[in-house]
N, C-alpha and C positions, 0 to 999 in steps of 0.2 A: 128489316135488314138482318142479314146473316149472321150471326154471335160467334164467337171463338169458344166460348165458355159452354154451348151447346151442341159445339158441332162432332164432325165425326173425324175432323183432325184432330182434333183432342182426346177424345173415344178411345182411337181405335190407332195413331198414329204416332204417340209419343212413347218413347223406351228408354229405358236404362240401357246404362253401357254393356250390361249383361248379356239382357237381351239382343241388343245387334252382333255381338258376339256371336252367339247361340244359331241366330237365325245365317248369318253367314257361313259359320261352317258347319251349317245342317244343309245349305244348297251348295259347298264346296265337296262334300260326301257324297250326296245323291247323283253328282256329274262325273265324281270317279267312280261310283261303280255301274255307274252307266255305260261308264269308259270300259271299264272290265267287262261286261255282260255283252255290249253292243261293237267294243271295237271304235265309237263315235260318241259325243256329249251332243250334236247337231238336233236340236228339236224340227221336226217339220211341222209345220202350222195350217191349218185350210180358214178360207178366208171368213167361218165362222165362228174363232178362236181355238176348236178344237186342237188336240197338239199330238204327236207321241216321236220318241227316240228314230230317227232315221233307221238306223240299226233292227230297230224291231220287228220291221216287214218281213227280212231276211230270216232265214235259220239261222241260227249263230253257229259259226261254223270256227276251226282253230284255223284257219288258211292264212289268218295275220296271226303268228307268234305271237306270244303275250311280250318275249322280250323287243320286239319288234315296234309294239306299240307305242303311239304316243305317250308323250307321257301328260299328266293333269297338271295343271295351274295349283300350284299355291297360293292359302288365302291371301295373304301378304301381296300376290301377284295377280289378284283378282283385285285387289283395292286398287293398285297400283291403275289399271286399266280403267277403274270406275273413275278414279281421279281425273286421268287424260280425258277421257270422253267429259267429264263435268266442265272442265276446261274449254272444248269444243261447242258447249250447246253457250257458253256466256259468247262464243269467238262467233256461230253464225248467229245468234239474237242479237250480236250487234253490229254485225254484217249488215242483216232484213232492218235493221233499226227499230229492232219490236219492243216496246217499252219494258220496264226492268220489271211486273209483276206477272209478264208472261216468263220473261226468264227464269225468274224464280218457278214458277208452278211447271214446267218443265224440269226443273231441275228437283223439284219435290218427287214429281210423279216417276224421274228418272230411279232415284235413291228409293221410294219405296218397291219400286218394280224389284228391285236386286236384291232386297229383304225375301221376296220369293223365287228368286232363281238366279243360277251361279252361268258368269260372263260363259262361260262355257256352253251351255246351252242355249244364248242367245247371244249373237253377237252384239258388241253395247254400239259399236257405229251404226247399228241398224234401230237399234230402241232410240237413242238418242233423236232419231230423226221421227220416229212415232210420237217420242213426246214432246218433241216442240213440238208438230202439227195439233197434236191432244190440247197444249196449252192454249194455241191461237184460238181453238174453237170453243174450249171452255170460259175463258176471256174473251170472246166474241170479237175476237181481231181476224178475220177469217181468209186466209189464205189456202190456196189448193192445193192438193200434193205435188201436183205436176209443178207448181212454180215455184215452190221450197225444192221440189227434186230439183230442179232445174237451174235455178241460184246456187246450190253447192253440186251440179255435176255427179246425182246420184238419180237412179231409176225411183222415183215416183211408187212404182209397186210394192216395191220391198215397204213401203211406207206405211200403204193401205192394208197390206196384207200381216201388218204386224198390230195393226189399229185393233181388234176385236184382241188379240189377244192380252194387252197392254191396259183395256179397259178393264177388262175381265181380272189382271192381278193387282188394279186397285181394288176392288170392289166397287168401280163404277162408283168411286168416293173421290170427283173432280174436282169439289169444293177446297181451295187450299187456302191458307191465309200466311201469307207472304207479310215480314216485318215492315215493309215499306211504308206502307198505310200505319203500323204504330207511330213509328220515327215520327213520322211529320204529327203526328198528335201530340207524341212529348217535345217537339219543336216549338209547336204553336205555347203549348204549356210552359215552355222555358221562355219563352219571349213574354208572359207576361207574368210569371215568378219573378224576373227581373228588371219589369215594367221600363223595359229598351223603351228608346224614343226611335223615330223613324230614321236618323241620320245612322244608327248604331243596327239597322237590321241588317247590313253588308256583312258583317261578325255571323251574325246567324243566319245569315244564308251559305254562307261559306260553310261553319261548320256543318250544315246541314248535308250539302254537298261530296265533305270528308265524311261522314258517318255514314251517305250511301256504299263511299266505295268500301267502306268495312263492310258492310253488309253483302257485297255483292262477296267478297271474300268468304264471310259465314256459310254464306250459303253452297259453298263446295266443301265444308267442312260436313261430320255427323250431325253438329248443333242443330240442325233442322228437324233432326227424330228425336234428338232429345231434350229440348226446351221449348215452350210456349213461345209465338214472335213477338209479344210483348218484351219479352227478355233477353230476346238477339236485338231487339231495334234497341234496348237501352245499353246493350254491351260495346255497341256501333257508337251509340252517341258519347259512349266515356271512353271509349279509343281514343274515338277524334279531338274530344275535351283534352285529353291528356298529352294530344300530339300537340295542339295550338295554345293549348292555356290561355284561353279567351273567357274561361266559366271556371266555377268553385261547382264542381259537377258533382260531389260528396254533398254540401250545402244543399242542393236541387235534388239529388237520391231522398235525405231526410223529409225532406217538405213533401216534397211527390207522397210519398210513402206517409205521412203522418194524414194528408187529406184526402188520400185514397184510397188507401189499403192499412189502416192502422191498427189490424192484428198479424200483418204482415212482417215478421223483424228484419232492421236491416242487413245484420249480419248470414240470413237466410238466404237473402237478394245477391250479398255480395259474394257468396259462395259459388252462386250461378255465375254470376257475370263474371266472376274468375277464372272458370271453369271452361264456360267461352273462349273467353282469352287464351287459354292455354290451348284449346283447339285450332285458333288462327293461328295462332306462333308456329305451333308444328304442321302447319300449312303449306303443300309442295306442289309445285305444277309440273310435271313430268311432260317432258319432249317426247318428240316423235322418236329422237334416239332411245331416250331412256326406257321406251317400250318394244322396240324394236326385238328385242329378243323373246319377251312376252310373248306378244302378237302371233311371231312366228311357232311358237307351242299351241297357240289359243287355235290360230289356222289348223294344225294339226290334228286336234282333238274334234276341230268342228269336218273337217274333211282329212280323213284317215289316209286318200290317195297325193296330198298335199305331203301327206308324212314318209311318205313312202318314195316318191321323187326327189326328195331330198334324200333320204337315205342311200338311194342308186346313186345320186353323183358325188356324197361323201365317197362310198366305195370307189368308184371310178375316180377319182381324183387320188385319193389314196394311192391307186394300183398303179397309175400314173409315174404317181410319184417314187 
């Protein structure tokens, strides 16, 4: 069986806050001077993953005014886009009614993808749909492009053709471990810490229930790069503990911790799971409005003649006026 404690989500997968800093606005720079050198952030991809700048076929030439150009997405407005789109892959996995450990690993492989490359260079409505397909096949739930294209009303191609490159910026490191599978271990562990009799497991199945939908929240949060899912499944289940007051869930931290991990302190624990928390609080799902003006920059930068048509009918309307 597969280890957490061995693997290469662990390895190679977990970050300080620093770090996701760092690596976002090292691929927020690399697509504005893209933008400056090329006139475009648009990667073209061949269906072997290979990639390079649209722009770079061409001579670069000044024929688009530098003021002319679009202009780049701020980090701020790159998050903003990763948000919407994380939003959207929980909205079609529960369209497809794909269970919640496919959604998750989709939404890992989404979040690591954009650790190396800025929405700018890839559009995320087009990844987001690589990696739910990515997820069903590494969870062996296997649907075809054509019928995920086909259920949300997108071409199929974009899908496959985005597949080699999307494997290629995990490192082909599909193994994810999603908190769901903890949760229910410190479930089953809380049901007989508290030695429930059978009439009192409606209580804990309930909460159990509540601590998914935290989880499924977490999971569009950063907490996925930066904590072990042992310790998003426990920060889910003292949400919930703390929304229904059904458990003495501080009681059940000690004991867990004293038979499990007991050079582990618990004020080390509680740091994390604090820390968590403060990640769902400031927790936002952005509309189609709220992106709406984004979008329309993101279009620009990815197709420079997008930017340009808009420009003639600003002026035209102006002269109008």
């Amino acid at each position: 069986m597969a280890d957490y404690t061995t693997s290469t989500h662990r390895a190679k997968w977990i970050f300080s806050p620093q770090d996701l800093k760092e690596k976002y606005k090292d691929a927020n720079k690399r697509a504005k001077q893209a933008l400056e050198k090329y006139g475009t952030t648009r990667m073209e991809v061949d269906i072997d993953g290979s990639f390079s700048y649209a722009g770079s076929h061409n001579d670069v030439k000044d024929n688009a005014e530098k003021h002319s150009r679009p202009k780049a997405l701020k980090t701020e407005e790159e998050h903003l886009m990763r948000a919407f789109y994380e939003f959207k892959i929980q909205d079609v996995c529960d369209a497809f009614k794909f269970p919640r450990k496919i959604q998750a690993t989709a939404l890992i492989y989404f979040k690591r993808f954009y650790l190396q490359w800025s929405v700018m260079e890839h559009h995320p409505k087009n990844i987001m749909l690589t990696c739910i397909y990515a997820a069903c096949k590494a969870e062996e739930n296997h649907v075809s492009a054509e019928e995920l294209g086909k259920g949300i009303e997108q071409d199929h191609s974009i899908i496959l053709n985005n597949e080699m490159l999307v494997l290629q910026s995990l490192g082909f490191d599909l193994i994810v471990y999603a908190p769901y599978r903890a949760l229910e271990g410190f479930v089953s562990d809380l049901e007989e810490f508290y030695d429930l009799k059978e009439e009192q497991s409606d209580v804990i199945k309930f909460l159990h229930e509540s601590a998914k939908g935290e989880v499924d929240k977490i999971m569009r949060t950063e907490a996925p790069l930066l904590f072990p899912p042992g310790q998003l499944a426990l920060a889910s289940l003292r949400r919930s503990s703390e929304i229904h007051k059904v458990i003495d869930f501080e009681r059940y931290l000690e004991s867990m911790l004293s038979r499990q991990h007991p050079a582990h302190a618990t004020s080390e624990l509680i740091l994390s799971l604090n820390a968590i928390d403060t990640l769902i609080n400031k927790l936002e799902t952005p509309t189609s409005k709220d992106v709406k003006h984004v979008d329309r920059k993101l279009k620009s930068c990815l197709d420079p003649s997008s930017h340009d048509k808009s420009s003639k009918k600003r002026k035209h309307r102006s002269k109008e006026s």
